[in-house]
C-alpha positions in Angstrom: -40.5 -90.4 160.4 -41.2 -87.3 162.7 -38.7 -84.5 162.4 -38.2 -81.5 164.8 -38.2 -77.8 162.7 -36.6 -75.0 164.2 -37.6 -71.5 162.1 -36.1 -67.6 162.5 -38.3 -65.5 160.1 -36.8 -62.2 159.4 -39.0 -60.0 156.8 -37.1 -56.9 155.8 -39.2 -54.4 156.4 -40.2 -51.7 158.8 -43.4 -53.4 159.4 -41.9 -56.6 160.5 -44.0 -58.2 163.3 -47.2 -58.4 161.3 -45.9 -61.1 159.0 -44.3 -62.9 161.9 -47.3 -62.9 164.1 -49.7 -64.3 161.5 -46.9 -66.7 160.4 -47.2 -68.1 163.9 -50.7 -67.6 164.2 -50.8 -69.9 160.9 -48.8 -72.4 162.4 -50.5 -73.0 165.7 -54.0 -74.1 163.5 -52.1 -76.5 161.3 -52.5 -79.3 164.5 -48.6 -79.7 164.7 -47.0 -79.2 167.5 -46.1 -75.6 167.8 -43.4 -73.3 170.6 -42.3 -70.3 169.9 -39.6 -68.3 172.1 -38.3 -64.7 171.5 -35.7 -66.4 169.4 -37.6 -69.1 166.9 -40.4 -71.2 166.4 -40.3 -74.9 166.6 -42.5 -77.2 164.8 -43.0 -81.1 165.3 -44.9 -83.9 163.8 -44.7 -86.6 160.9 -42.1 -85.4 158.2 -44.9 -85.2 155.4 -47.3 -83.2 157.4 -44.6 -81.0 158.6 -43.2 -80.2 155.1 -46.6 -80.0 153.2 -48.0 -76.9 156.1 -44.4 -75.0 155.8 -44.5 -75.3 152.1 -47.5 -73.9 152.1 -47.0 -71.2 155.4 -44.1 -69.7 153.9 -45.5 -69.8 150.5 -48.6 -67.5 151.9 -45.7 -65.4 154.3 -43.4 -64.6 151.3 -46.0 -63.5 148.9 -46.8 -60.9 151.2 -43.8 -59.4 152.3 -41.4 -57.9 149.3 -38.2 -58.9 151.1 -37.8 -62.0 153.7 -35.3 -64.4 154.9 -36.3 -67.7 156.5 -33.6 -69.8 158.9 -34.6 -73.7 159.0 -33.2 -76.2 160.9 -34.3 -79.8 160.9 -33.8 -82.7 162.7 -34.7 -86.2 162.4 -36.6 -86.9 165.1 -39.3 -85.7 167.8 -37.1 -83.0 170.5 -40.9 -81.5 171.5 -40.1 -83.4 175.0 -36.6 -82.4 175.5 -35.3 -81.3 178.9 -31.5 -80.0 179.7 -29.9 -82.5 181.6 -26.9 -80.3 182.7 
């Protein structure tokens, strides 16, 4: 089953784009399919994959920040080609 993942990391701290960036960074070398936007992230692929590189991603991201918050949203299927139609 392939799922669509859309993520909003917030770490709260003054130093907040470091953790974001590499979160990203992380992200685009896992071989999903990765876009970001000044808003979120979103992440497609098989559901397995998808969960087994966030589990570990925000793992890594939350050990090293002391306070974070991470928005998920998931849907069950692939949106990577989705186009307005309105």
């Amino acid at each position: 089953m392939n799922i669509s993942v859309e993520l909003t990391l917030s770490p709260l701290q003054n130093d907040f784009d470091t953790p974001i960036k590499s979160f990203i960074k992380n992200l685009r070398t896992s071989g999903l399919v990765v876009k970001e936007n000044p808003l979120s992230t979103q992440v497609y692929g098989e559901y397995k994959q998808v969960m087994e590189v966030l589990t570990r991603e925000i793992e890594t991201t939350f050990g090293s920040v002391a306070h974070g918050v991470l928005f998920m949203k998931i849907v069950t299927s692939d949106r990577s080609n989705y186009e307005p139609t309105f």
